[in-house]
C-alpha positions, 0 to 999 in steps of 0.5 A: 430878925433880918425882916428889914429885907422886906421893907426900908431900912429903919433909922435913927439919928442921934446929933445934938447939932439940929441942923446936922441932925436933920440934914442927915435925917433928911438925906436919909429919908429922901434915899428911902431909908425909914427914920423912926426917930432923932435924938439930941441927947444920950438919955433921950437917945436911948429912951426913943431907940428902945421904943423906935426899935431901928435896924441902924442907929446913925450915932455921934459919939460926943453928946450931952446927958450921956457920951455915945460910947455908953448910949452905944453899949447901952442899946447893943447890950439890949438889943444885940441885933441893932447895927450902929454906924457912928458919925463922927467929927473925931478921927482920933484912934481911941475914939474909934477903938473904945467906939467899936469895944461899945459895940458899934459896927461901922465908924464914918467920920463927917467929911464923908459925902451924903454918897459915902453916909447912904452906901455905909448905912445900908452895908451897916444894915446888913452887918459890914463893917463900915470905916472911913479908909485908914481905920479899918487896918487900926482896928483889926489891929486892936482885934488882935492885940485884944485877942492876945491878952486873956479875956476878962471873964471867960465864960467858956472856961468851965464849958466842957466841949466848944459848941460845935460850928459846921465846916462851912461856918468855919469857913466864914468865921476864918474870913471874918477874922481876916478883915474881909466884908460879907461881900467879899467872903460871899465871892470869895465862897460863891455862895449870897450875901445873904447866906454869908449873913446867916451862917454869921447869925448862927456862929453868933447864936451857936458861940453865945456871942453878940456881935463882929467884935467878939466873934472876931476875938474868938476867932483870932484866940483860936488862930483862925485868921493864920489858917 
């Protein structure tokens, strides 16, 4: 599922303010990002999603008909690759918290310059976790506090054997719990970007997992992030 590679990054914007809306739309497209379609309500956003099939969905959480909250855990959960970058006025801490919990990868707010929107979509495309400075400690912080209450349904209970991760993808799954971006693990084990994104895609497959979130909170349950 990673063919965006081959060709521009596939967006679509989600605001019900049209000037805002098509601003960012506009700013995106003219950056050679593909903008496969707008939405200005939470029904319409993910009725057009589902038919655009974007890599990155550019969402504002406070929407008519449907909160992006819903519209979020609604498209992750039918298509677990679609990265979702939310754009927000609110800085508040329970809005960025119940953002992630929905699914969402990177959180911006909308003081962020066109430059800082651009460099997040494209770091969103390929799997970073974008946060506008200051909150990226509050959620790892959330990450953990989550990984020390028991999970709600532990599907794994029952399953004899962990699925089987290579020494390697340990390696990159203990980075991940520490907070540090594909970037960064990729200097950090002198191997690409790209490769970094792959052993994630595995772990991800190989845990039957959907998305950072998780794979963190998997990865702090089992004490990775102290080793």
């Amino acid at each position: 599922m990673s063919e965006q590679q081959a060709g521009p990054i596939k967006v679509m914007v989600v605001d019900d303010h049209p000037m805002w809306r098509d601003a960012v739309a506009r700013d995106l497209a003219e950056s050679g990002f593909e903008v496969v379609a707008t939405a200005g309500d939470g029904e319409q956003a993910v009725r057009r999603a589902k038919a655009a099939g974007p890599d990155v969905l550019v969402l504002d959480l406070n929407l008519p008909a449907k909160p992006g909250v819903q519209v979020c855990k609604e498209l992750v959960g039918h298509n677990p690759a679609l990265r979702v970058l939310v754009l927000s006025a609110s800085g508040e801490h329970a809005d960025v918290l119940e953002a992630v919990k929905s699914g969402a990868t990177g959180y911006l707010l909308k003081s962020a310059s066109t430059e800082e929107l651009l460099d997040a979509v494209r770091r969103t495309a390929v799997g970073d976790p974008v946060f506008t400075p200051g909150l990226a400690g509050l959620v790892l912080g959330e990450y953990r506090r989550l990984a020390s209450e028991p999970a709600p349904a532990d599907r794994d209970a029952d399953t004899p054997g962990a699925p089987q991760l290579t020494d390697r993808e340990t390696e990159v799954l203990r980075l991940v719990a520490k907070g540090l971006s594909y970037k960064q693990i990729a200097e950090r084990l002198v191997i690409s970007h790209r490769t970094v994104q792959n052993h994630v895609q595995n772990t991800l497959g190989k845990l039957q997992l959907h998305n950072r979130v998780e794979l963190v909170r998997y990865a702090i349950e089992r004490g990775l992030d102290d080793a």
